[in-house]
C-alpha positions as CSV (number, residue, x, y, z in Angstrom):
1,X,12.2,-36.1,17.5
2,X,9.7,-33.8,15.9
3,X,9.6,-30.6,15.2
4,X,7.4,-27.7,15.1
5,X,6.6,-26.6,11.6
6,X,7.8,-22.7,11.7
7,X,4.3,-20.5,10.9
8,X,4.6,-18.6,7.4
9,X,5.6,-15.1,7.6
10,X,2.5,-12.3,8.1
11,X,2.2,-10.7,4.3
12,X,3.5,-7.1,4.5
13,X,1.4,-4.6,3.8
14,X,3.2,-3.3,1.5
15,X,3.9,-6.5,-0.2
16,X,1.4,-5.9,-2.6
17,X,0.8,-7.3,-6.4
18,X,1.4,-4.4,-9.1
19,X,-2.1,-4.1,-9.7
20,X,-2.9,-2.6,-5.8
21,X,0.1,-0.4,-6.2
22,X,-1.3,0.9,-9.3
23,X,-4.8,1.4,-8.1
24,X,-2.9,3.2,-4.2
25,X,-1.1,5.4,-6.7
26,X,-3.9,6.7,-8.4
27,X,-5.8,6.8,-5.0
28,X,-3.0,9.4,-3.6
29,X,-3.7,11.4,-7.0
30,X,-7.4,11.5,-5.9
31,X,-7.2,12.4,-2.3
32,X,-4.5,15.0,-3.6
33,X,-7.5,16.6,-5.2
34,X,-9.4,17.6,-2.2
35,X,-6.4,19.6,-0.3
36,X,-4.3,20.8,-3.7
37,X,-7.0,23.7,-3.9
38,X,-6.5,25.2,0.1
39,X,-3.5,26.7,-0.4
40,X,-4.5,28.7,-3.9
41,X,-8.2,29.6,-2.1
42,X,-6.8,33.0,-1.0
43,X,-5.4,33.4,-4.5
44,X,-8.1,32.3,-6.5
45,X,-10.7,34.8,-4.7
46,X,-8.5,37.6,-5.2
47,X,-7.3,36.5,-9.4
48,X,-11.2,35.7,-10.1
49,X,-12.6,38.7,-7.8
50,X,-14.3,35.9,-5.7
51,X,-16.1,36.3,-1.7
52,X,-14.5,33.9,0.6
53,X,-18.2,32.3,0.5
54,X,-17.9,32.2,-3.4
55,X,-14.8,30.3,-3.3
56,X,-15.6,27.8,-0.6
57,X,-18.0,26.8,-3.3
58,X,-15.3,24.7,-4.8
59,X,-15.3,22.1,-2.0
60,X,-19.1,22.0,-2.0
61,X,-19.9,21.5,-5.6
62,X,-17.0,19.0,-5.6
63,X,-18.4,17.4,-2.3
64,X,-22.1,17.3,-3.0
65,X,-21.6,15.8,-6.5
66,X,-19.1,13.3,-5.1
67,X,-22.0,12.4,-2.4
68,X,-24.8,12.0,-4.5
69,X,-23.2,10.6,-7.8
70,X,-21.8,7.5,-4.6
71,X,-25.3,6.8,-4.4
72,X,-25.3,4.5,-8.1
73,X,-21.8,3.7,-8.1
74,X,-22.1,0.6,-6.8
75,X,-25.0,0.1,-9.7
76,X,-22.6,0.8,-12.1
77,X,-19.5,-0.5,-11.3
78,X,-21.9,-3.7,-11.1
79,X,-22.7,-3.8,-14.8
80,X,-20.0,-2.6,-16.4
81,X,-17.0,-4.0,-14.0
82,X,-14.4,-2.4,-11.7
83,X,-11.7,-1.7,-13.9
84,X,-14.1,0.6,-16.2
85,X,-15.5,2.0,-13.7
86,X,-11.7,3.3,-12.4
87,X,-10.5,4.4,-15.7
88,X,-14.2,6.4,-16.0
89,X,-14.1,8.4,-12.7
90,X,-10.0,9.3,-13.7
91,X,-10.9,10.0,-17.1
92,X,-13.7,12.7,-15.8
93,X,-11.1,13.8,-13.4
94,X,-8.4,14.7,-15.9
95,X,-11.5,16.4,-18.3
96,X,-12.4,18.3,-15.6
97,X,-9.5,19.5,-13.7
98,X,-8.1,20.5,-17.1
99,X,-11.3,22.5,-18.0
100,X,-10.9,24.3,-14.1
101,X,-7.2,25.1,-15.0
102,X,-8.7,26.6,-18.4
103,X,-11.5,28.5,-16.4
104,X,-12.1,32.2,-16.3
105,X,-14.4,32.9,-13.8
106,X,-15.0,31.2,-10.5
107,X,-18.3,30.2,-11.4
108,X,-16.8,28.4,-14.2
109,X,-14.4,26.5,-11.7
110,X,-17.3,26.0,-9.6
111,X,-19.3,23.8,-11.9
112,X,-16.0,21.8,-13.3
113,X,-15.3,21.1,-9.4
114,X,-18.8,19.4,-9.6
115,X,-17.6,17.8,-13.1
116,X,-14.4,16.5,-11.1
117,X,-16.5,15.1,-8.0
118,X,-18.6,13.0,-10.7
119,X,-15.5,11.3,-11.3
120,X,-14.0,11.0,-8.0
121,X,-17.2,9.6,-7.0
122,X,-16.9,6.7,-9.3
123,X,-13.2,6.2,-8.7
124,X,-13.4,6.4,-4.9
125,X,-16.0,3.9,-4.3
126,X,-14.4,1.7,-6.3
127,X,-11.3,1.9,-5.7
128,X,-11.4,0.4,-2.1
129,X,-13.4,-2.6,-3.0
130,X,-11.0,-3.5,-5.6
131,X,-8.0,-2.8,-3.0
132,X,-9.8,-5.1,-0.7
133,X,-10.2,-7.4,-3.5
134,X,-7.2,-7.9,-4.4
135,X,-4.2,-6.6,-1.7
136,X,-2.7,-9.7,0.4
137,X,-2.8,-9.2,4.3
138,X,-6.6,-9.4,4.7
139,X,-9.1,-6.8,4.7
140,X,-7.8,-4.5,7.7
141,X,-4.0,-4.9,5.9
142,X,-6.1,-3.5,2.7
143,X,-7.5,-0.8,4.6
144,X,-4.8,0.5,6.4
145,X,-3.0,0.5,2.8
146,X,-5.9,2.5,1.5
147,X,-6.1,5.0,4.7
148,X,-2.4,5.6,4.2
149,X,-3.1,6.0,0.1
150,X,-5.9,9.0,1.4
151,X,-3.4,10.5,4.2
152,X,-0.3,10.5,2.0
153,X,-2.6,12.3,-0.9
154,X,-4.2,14.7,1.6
155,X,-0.6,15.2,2.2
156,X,0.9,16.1,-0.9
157,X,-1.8,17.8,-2.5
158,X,-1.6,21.2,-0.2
159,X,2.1,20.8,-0.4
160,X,1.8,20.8,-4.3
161,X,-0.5,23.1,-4.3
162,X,1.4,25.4,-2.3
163,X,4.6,25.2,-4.9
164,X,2.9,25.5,-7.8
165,X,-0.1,27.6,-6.2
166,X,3.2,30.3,-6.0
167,X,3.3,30.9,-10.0
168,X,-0.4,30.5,-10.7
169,X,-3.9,29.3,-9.0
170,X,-4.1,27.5,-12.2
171,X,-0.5,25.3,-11.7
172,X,-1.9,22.6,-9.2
173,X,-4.9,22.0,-11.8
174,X,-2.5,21.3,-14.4
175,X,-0.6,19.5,-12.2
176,X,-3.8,17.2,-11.1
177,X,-4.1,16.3,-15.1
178,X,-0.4,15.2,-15.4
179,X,-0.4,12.8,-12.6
180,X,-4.6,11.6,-13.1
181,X,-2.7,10.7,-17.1
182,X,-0.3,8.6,-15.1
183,X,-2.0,6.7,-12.9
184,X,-4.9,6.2,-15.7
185,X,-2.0,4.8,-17.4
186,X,-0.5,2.9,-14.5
187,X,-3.9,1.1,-14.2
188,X,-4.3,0.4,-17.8
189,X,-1.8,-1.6,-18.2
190,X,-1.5,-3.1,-14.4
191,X,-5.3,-3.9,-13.2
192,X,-6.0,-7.4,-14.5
193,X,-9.6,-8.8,-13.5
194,X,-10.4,-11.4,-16.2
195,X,-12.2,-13.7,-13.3
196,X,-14.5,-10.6,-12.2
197,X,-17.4,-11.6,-11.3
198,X,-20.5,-9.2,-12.4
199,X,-23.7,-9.3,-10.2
200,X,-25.6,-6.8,-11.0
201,X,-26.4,-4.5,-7.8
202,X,-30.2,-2.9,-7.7
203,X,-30.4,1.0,-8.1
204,X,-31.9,0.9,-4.4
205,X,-29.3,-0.9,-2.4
206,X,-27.1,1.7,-1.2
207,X,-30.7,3.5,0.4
208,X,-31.7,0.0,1.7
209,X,-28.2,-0.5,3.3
210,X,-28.8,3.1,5.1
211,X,-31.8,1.2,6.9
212,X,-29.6,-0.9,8.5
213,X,-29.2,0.3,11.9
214,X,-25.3,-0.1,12.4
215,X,-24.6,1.8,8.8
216,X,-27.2,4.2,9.6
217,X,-25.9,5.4,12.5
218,X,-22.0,5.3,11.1
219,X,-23.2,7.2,8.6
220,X,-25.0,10.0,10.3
221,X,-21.6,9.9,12.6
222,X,-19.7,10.6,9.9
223,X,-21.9,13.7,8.5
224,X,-21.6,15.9,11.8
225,X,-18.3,14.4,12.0
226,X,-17.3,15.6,8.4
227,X,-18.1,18.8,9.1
228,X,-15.6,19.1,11.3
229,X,-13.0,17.6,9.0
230,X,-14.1,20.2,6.5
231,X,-13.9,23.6,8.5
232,X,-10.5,22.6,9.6
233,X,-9.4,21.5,5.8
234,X,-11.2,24.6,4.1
235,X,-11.8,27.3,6.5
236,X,-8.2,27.5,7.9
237,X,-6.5,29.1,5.0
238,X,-8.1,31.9,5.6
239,X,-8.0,33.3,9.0
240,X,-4.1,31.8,8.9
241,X,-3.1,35.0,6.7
242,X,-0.1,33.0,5.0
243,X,0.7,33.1,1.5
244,X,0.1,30.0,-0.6
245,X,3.4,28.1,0.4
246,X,3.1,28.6,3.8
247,X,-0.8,27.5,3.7
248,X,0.7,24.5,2.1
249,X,3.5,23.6,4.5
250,X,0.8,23.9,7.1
251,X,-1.3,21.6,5.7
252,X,1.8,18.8,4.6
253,X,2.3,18.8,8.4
254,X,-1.3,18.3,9.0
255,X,-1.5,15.4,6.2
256,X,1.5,14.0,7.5
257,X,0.2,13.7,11.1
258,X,-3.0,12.3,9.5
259,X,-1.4,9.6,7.4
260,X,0.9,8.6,10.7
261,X,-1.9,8.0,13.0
262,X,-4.3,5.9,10.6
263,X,-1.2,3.7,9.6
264,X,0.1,3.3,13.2
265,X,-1.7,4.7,15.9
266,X,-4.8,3.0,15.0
267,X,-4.2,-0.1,15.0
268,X,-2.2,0.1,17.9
269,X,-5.0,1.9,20.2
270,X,-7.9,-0.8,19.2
271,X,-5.3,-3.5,20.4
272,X,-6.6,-2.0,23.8
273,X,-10.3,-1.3,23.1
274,X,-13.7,-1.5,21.5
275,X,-13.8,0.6,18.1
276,X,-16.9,2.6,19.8
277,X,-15.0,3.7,22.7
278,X,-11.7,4.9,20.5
279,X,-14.1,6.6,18.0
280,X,-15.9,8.7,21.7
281,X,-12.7,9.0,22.9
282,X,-11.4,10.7,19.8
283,X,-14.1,12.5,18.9
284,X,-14.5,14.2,22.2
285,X,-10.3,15.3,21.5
286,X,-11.5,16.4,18.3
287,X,-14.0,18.6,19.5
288,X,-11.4,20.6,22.6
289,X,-9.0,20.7,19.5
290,X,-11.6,22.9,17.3
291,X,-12.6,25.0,20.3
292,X,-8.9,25.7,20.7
293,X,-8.4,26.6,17.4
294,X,-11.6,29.0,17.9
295,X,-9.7,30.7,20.9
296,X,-6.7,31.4,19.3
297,X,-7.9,32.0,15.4
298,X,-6.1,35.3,15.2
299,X,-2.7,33.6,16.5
300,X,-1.5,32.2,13.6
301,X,1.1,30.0,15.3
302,X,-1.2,28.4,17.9
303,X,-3.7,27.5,14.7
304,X,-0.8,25.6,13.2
305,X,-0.7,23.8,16.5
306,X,-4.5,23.4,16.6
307,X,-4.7,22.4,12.7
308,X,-1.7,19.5,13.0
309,X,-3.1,18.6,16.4
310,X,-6.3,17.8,14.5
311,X,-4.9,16.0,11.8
312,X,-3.5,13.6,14.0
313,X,-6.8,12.7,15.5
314,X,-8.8,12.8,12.2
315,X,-6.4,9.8,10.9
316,X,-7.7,7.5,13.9
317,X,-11.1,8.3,13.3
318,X,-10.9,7.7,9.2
319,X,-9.5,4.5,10.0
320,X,-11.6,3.2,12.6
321,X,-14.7,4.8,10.6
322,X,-13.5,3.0,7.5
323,X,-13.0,-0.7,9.3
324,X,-16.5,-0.2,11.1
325,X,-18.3,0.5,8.2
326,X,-16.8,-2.6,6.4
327,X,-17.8,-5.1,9.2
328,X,-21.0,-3.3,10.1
329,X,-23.3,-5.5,8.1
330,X,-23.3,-8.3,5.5
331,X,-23.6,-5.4,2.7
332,X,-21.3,-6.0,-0.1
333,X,-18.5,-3.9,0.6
334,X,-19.0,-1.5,-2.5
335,X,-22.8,-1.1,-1.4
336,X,-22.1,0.0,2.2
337,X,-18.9,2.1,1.0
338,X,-21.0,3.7,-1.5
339,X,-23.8,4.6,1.1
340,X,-21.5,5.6,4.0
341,X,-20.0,8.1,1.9
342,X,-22.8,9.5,0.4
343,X,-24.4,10.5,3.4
344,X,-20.6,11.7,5.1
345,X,-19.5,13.8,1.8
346,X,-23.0,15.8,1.8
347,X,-22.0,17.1,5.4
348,X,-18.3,17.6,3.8
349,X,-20.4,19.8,1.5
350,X,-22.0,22.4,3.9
351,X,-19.3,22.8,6.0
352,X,-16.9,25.2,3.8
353,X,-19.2,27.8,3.1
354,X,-21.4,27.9,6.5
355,X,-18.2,28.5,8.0
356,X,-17.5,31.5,5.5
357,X,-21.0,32.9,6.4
358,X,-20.5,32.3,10.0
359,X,-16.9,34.1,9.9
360,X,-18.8,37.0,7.8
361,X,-21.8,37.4,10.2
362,X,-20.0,37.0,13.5
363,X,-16.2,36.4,13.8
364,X,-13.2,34.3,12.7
365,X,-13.6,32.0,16.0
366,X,-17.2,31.0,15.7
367,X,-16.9,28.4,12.8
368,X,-14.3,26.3,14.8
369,X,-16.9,26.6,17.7
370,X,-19.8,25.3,15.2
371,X,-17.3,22.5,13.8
372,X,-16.6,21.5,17.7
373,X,-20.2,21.7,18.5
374,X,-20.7,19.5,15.3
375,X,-18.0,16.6,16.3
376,X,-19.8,16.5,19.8
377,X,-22.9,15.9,17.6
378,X,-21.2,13.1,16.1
379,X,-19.9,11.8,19.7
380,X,-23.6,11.6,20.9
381,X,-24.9,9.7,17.3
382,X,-21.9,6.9,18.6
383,X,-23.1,6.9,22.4
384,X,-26.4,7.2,21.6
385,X,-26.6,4.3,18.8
386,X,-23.8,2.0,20.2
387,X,-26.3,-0.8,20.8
388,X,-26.6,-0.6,17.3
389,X,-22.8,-1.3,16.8
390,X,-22.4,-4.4,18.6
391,X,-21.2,-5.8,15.4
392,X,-18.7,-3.5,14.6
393,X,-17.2,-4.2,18.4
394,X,-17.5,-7.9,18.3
395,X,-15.1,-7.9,15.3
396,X,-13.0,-5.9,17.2
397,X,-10.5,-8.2,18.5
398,X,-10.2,-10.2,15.0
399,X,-9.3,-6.7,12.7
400,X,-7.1,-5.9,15.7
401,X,-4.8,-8.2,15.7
402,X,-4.7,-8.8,11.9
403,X,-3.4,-5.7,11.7
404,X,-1.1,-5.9,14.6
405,X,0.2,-9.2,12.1
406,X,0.8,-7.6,9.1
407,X,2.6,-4.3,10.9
408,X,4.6,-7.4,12.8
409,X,5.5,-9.3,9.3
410,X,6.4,-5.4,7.5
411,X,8.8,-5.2,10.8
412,X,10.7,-8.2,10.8
């Protein structure tokens, strides 16, 4: 009598070598840097005698350098390896978010947020190849593991900021340095690559990548999407009136709910559809959210609603942005990451302060109505250029249920 051979167990995703740990670690430092500033943004215009347009300027110098600077990553990291690459963009990150803690004057902090997007720039774009690389489960297990490294740090980083943010605007800075040292440290010792292979990428790839159609059009996607993301991250803290705690309990919640729904809820809702239908579906529930949260701006508990509401939507669409982009064309991974998020941080970049100058010239409701009007933008780019994606929906099915077998195996 034979029997049938029992198929190995699905690897985890979180059965993972050290070496992805150490590099997911320093990825939750990273993401913590974008949302450990909106709970101190009241605090910090008011300590450095700052306009609410003045201090959006943080996220933009941070995001436009972190946009552009993605744009030769991939050249880089090409020639002098991945694991330099890493300990380069922390390095810059630790200089620079000390120099900000050190700062006088919000022009100061300005231009050292630029300083810190330089480095997340070259950690960022590397850090998910080298996740991919080398994290067992498959590429969608990797990603997952990466979107949960981003929704955990988007997390924690306005709940830190909140804490600390309660003793001094400059605490979360410091606090950034501390844990940047640790995870430099953490990847030091942990990140072996002594098979890397080094082909050196052209200076032009990531701009020839953006003239492939399917990239082309994720990308634009993701610049009227980003604006959205952005005017919901950066603009809320100030109509919401709270202090800096309460900014950053707000904003834990909404992390939370974003880190849920790319782990989870993502894969679980392409098990049922096309990636281009979930990303219309969600951006059109994006864009009622942000109208809602124009509506009731001056009732500071319905914008909690609205803002957590959002962050569970936002988690869907990182994730099934992030998968799209990595099977929308025979790019090497780095090179279309690199280009994707150039083009998506530069619309990061305008939101924060076009939504302080809106809020200035007309009222507090008429950003969220620009950052709705902006997601429908982004729902249109998808309908309009889905031909375009047929690529990204034929490998559909296959991310689907790899995913679905690694959530299984973590499960069991």
């Amino acid at each position: 009598m034979t029997t049938t051979p029992t198929p190995p167990a699905a690897p985890g995703i979180w059965r993972q070598p050290a070496q992805v740990w150490a590099v997911a670690f320093a990825c939750v430092v990273a993401f913590m840097g974008i949302g450990l500033v909106d709970p101190i943004l009241p605090a910090i215009a008011a300590s450095l005698e700052a306009s609410p347009v003045e201090t959006e300027l943080l996220f933009t110098s941070y995001l436009v350098v972190t946009g552009l600077a993605m744009l030769v990553t991939s050249w880089l990291s090409s020639r002098i390896g991945a694991k330099t690459t890493l300990l380069a963009g922390l390095a810059l990150v630790i200089f620079f978010s000390l120099l900000c803690a050190l700062s006088g004057s919000v022009d100061a902090v300005i231009g050292f947020r630029a300083g810190w997007g330089l480095g997340n720039a070259l950690f960022i774009s590397t850090a998910l190849a080298t996740i991919v690389g080398a994290a067992s489960g498959g590429s969608a297990a990797a990603i997952v593991l990466y979107e949960a490294a981003l929704g955990l740090g988007i997390a924690i980083g306005p709940l830190v900021g909140g804490i600390v943010g309660e003793v001094s605007w400059r605490g979360p800075f410091f606090g950034v340095v501390a844990l940047m040292t640790i995870a430099f440290v953490a990847i030091v010792v942990l990140l072996r690559t002594p098979d890397e292979q080094r082909t050196p990428t052209p200076l032009s790839a990531p701009f020839r990548a953006l003239r492939q159609p399917a990239l082309a059009v994720l990308a634009l996607t993701a610049l009227f999407y980003n604006i959205g993301f952005f005017v919901l991250l950066a603009f809320s803290p100030f109509p919401l009136g709270f202090g800096a705690m309460g900014i950053g309990l707000t904003f834990f919640g909404w992390g939370v709910a974003l880190a849920v729904t790319s782990v989870w809820v993502a894969p679980l809702l392409l098990r049922g559809m096309r990636r281009t239908t979930a990303m219309l579906a969600v951006l059109q529930l994006l864009a009622i959210d942000l109208a809602l949260a124009g509506l009731f701006a001056e009732n500071a508990a319905a914008l909690v609603v609205c803002i957590v509401a959002g962050g569970l939507l936002l988690g869907v669409m990182n994730t099934i942005l992030t998968e799209s982009v990595m099977e929308a064309t025979d790019q090497p991974r780095a090179v279309a990451s690199a280009a994707y998020s150039a083009v998506r941080f530069l619309g990061g970049a305008a939101a924060p302060p076009i939504a302080a100058a809106l809020w200035h010239a007309f009222n507090v409701s008429v950003p969220f109505f620009f950052a709705a009007g902006s997601v429908v933008l982004a729902a249109l780019t998808i309908l309009i250029g889905r031909k375009a994606l047929a690529r990204v929906d034929a490998h559909e099915a296959d991310a689907a249920e790899e995913v679905e077998a690694v959530l299984v195996g973590d499960a069991a």
